[in-house]
C-alpha positions as CSV (number, residue, x, y, z in Angstrom):
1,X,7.2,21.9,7.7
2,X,7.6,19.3,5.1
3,X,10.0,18.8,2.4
4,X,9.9,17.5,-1.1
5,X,12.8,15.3,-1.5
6,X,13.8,14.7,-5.6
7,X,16.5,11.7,-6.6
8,X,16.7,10.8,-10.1
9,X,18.9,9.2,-12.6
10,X,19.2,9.5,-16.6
11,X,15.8,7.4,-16.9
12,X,13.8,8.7,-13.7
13,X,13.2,11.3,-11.7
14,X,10.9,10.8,-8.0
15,X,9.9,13.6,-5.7
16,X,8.7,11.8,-2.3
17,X,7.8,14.0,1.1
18,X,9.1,14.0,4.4
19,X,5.4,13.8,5.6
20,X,4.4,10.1,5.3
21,X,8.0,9.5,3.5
22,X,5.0,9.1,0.7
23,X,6.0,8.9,-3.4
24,X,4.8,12.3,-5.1
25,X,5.6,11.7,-8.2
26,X,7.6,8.8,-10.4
27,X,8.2,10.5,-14.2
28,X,10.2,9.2,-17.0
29,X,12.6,11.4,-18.4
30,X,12.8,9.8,-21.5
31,X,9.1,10.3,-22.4
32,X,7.6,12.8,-19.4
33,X,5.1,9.8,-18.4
34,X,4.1,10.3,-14.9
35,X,3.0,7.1,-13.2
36,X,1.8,8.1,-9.7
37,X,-1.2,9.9,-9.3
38,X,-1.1,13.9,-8.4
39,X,-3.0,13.9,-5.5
40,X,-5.5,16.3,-7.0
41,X,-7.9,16.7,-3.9
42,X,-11.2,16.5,-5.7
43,X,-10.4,13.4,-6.9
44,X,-8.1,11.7,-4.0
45,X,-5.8,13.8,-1.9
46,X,-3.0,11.2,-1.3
47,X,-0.5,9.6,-3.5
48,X,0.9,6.9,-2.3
49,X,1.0,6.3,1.5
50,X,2.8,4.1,3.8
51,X,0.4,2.6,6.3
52,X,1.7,1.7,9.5
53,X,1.3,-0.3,12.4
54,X,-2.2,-1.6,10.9
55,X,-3.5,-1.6,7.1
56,X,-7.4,-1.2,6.3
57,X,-10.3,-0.6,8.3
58,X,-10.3,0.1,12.2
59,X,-13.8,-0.5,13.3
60,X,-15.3,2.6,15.5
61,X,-12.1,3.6,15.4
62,X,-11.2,1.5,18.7
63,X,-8.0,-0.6,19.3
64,X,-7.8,-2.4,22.9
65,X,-4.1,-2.5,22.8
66,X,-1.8,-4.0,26.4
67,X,-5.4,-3.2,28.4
68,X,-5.7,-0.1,26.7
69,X,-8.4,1.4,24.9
70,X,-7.2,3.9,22.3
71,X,-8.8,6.2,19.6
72,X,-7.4,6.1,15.7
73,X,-8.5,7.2,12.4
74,X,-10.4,5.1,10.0
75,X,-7.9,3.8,8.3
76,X,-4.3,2.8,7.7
77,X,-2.1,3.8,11.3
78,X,0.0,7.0,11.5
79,X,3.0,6.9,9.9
80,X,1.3,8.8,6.8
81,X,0.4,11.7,8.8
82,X,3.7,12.3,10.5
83,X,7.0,13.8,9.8
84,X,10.1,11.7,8.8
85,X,13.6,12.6,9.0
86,X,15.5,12.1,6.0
87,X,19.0,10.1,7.5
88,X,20.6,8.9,4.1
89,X,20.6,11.2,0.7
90,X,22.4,11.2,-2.5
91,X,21.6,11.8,-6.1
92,X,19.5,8.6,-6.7
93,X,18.3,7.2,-2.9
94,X,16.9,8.5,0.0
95,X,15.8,6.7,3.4
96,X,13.6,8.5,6.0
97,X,12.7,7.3,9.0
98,X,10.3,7.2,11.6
99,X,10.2,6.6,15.3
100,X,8.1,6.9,18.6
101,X,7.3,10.0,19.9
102,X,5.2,11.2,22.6
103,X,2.3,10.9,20.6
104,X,2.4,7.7,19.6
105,X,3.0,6.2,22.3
106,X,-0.3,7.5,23.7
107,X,-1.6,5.1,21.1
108,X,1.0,2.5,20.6
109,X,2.8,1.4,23.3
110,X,6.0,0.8,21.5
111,X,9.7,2.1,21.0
112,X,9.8,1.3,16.8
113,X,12.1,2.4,13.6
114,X,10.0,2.4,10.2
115,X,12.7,3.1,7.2
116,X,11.8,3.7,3.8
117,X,14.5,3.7,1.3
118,X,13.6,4.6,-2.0
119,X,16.2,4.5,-5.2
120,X,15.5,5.1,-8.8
121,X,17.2,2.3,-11.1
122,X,17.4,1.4,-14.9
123,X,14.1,0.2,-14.3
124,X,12.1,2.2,-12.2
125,X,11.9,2.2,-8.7
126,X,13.5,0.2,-5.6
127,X,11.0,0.8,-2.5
128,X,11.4,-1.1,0.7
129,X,10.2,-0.4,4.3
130,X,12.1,-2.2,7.5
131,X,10.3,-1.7,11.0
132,X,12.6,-2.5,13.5
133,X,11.2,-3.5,17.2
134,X,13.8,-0.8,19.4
135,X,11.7,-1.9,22.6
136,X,12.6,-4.1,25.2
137,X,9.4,-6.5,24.8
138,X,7.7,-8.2,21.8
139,X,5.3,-6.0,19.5
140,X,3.1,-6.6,16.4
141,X,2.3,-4.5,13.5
142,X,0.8,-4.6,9.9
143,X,2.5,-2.4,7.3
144,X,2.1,-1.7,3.5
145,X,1.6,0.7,0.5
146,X,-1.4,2.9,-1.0
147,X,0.4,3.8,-4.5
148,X,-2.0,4.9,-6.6
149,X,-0.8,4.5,-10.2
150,X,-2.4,6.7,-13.0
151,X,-4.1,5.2,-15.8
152,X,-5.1,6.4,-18.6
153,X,-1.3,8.7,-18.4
154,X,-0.5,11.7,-19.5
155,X,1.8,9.8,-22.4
156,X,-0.8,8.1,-23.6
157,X,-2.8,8.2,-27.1
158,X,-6.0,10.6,-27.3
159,X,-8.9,8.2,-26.2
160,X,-7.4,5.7,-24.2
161,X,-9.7,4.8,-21.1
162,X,-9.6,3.3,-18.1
163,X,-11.2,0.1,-20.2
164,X,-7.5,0.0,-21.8
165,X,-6.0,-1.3,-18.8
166,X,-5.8,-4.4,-16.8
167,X,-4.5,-5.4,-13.8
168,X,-2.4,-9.1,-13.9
169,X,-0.8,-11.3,-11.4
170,X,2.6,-13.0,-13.0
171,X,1.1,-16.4,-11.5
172,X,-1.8,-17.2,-14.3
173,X,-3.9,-19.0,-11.6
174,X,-7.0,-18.6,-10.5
175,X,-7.4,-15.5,-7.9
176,X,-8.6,-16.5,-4.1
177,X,-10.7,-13.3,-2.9
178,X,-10.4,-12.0,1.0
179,X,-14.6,-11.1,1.6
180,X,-15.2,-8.3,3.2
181,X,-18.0,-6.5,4.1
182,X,-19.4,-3.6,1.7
183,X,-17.5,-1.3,4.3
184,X,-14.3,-2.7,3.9
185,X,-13.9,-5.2,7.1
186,X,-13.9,-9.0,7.0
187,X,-16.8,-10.7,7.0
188,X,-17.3,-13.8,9.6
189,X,-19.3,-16.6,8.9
190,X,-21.9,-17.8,11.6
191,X,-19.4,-19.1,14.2
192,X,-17.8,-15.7,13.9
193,X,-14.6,-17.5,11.8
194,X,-12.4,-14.8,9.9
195,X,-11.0,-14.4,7.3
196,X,-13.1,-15.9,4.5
197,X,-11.8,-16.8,1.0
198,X,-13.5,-17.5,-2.1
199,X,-12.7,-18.0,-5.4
200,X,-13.0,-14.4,-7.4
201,X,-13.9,-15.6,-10.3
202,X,-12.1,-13.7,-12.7
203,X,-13.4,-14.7,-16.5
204,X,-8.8,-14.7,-17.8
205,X,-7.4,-16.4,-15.1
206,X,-5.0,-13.9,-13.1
207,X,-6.6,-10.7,-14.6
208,X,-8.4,-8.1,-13.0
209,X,-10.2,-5.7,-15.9
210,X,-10.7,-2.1,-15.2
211,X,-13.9,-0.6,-15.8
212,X,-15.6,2.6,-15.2
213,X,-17.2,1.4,-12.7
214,X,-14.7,1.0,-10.8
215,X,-14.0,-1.1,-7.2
216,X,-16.1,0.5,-4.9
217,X,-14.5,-0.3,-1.1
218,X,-11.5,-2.6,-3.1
219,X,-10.9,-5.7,-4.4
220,X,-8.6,-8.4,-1.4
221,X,-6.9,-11.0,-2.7
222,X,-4.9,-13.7,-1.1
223,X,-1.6,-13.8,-2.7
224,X,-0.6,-17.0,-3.6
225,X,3.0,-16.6,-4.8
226,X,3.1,-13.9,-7.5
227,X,6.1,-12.0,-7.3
228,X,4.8,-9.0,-8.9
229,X,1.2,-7.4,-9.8
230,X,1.1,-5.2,-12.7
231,X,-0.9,-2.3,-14.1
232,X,-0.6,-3.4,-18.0
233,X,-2.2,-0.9,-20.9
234,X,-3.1,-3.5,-23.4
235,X,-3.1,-1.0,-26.2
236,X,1.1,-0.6,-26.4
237,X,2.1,-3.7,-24.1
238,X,3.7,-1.5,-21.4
239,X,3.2,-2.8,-18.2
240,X,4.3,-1.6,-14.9
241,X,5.2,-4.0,-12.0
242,X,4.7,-3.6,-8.0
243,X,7.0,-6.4,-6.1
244,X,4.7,-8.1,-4.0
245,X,7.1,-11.7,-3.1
246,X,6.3,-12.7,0.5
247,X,2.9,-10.4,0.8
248,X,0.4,-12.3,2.1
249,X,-2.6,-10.0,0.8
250,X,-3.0,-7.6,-2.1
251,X,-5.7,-5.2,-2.1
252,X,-6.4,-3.1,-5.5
253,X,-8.5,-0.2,-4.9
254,X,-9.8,3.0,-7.9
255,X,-11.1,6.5,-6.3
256,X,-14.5,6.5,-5.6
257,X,-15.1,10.6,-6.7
258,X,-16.0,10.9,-10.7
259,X,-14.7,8.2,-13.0
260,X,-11.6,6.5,-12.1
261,X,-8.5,8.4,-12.7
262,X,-5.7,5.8,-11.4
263,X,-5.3,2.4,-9.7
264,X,-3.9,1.4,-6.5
265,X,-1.9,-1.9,-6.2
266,X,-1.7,-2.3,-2.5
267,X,0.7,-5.1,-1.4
268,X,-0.3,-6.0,2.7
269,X,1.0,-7.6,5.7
270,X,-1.9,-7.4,7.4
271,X,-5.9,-7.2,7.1
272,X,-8.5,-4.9,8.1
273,X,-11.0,-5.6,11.2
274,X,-13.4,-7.9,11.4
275,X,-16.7,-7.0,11.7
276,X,-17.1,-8.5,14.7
277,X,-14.0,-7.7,16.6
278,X,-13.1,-7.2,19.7
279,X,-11.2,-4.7,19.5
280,X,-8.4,-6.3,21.4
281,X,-4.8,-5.7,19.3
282,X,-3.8,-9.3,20.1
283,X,-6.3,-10.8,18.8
284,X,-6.5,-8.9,15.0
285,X,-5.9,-11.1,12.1
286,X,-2.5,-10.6,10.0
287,X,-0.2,-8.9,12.2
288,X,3.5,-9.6,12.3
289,X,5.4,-10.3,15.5
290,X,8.7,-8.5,16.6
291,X,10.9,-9.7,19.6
292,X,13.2,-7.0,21.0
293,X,16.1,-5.8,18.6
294,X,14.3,-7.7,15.4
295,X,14.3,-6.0,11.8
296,X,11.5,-6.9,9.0
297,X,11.5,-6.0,5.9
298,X,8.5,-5.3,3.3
299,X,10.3,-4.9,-0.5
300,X,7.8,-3.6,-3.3
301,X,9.9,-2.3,-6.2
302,X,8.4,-0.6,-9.2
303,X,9.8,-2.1,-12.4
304,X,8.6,-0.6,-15.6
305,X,8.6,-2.4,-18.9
């Protein structure tokens, strides 16, 4: 059965489950803004999930992994749909953690630790995940974050839209686009070559605006040395920041049911399937290698100005 887990300190209070270790909630206590979405299932169900050991699409839901063919979900890896144990708590952190089980190892052959330590600060939110490789050979993995981040919030003045915020990258240059495939895998070009880039074309260079419309399957991007992506309400000023230093890929993504109720700032380690793979684990684009006894760590802390 899961738990809700609450830390908080005088500025901010986060509720984050023992399912998934996934962020619930992240709410001022200053103001009552709440900046992660509720997970109301008629509009999206989650929140903000870890994704682990892949990120993105799995096409037909087939990896070929050490000579094995295995079935998965869609999208994203396991670790959101399984239970953590909590190991550290006090009134401001908490680190869960996750490791093989019998039923992963059906599907990934692999003895693993994923942490995630979360810890509410004077600015917002410290969040970092650290898969260590407790195996006795060499693995590889993609890992991540989903968080959906409202906007318009609940804080904010009558009439503000979705049109009142925009999403920047602190590097003001232009923004390299990942192409995928209008289902969300990477295209190839005629010699079967992925990934492919291409400039995005953004008309303010480093901005993303948000529309109505909304992203459809996402927006990829190649990060090219932006600590941070933020979600910025160009009404008051206030911005809100997602580390992403050392990610290779950011993907944004709004939900796709009625008019877009948040955004998702996705930093990755990793990319979705090509659309012509072959399956085969070894060979998919982005993953990370661990040797026996190695530790990596993914940091994406929320700061809120």
């Amino acid at each position: 059965m899961s738990e809700i887990i609450e830390i908080k300190n005088t500025k901010y209070k986060a509720t984050i489950s023992t399912l998934g270790a996934e962020i619930y909630s992240l709410e001022s206590l200053e103001d009552g803004t709440q900046y992660i979405h509720d997970g109301d299932p008629a509009i999206w169900h989650n929140h903000a999930p870890i994704l682990f050991p892949f990120v993105a699409r799995c096409l037909e839901n087939t990896f070929i992994i050490e000579g094995k063919e295995t079935t998965w979900t869609k999208n994203h890896g396991f670790a959101r749909d399984l239970e953590t144990k909590v190991i550290e708590k006090n009134d401001s952190k908490v680190v869960f953690e996750l490791t093989e089980s019998e039923k992963t190892l059906d599907r990934y052959p692999y003895k693993f630790s994923l942490k995630t330590t979360y810890e509410v600060t004077e600015k917002g939110l410290d969040w970092k995940i650290t898969v260590t490789n407790k195996d006795s050979k060499p693995f590889s993995f993609s890992t991540g974050t989903h968080a959906a981040f409202t906007s318009p919030r609940n804080t904010d003045a009558a009439g503000t839209k979705i049109e009142d915020y925009e999403v920047v990258f602190e590097k003001k240059e232009p923004l390299t686009a990942v192409l995928c495939t209008p289902e969300g895998f990477l295209k190839c070009d005629e010699e079967g070559t992925s990934p492919l880039t291409a400039p995005y074309g953004e008309k303010e260079t480093g901005v993303v605006p948000l529309t109505a419309a909304g992203f459809a399957n996402g927006h990829l991007f190649m990060n090219t040395g932006s600590d941070w992506v933020g979600l910025k309400n160009k009404k008051t000023g206030k911005i809100l920041k997602i580390g992403t230093k050392g990610f290779p890929y950011i993907m944004l993504w709004q939900n796709t049911a009625g008019d877009p109720h948040f955004v998702c700032i996705e930093p990755w380690y990793g990319l979705p399937d090509a659309e012509n793979t072959d399956h085969i684990w070894e060979n998919k684009a982005g993953l990370i290698e661990l040797a026996p006894g190695e530790s990596f760590d993914a940091v994406q802390n929320i700061v809120i100005e």
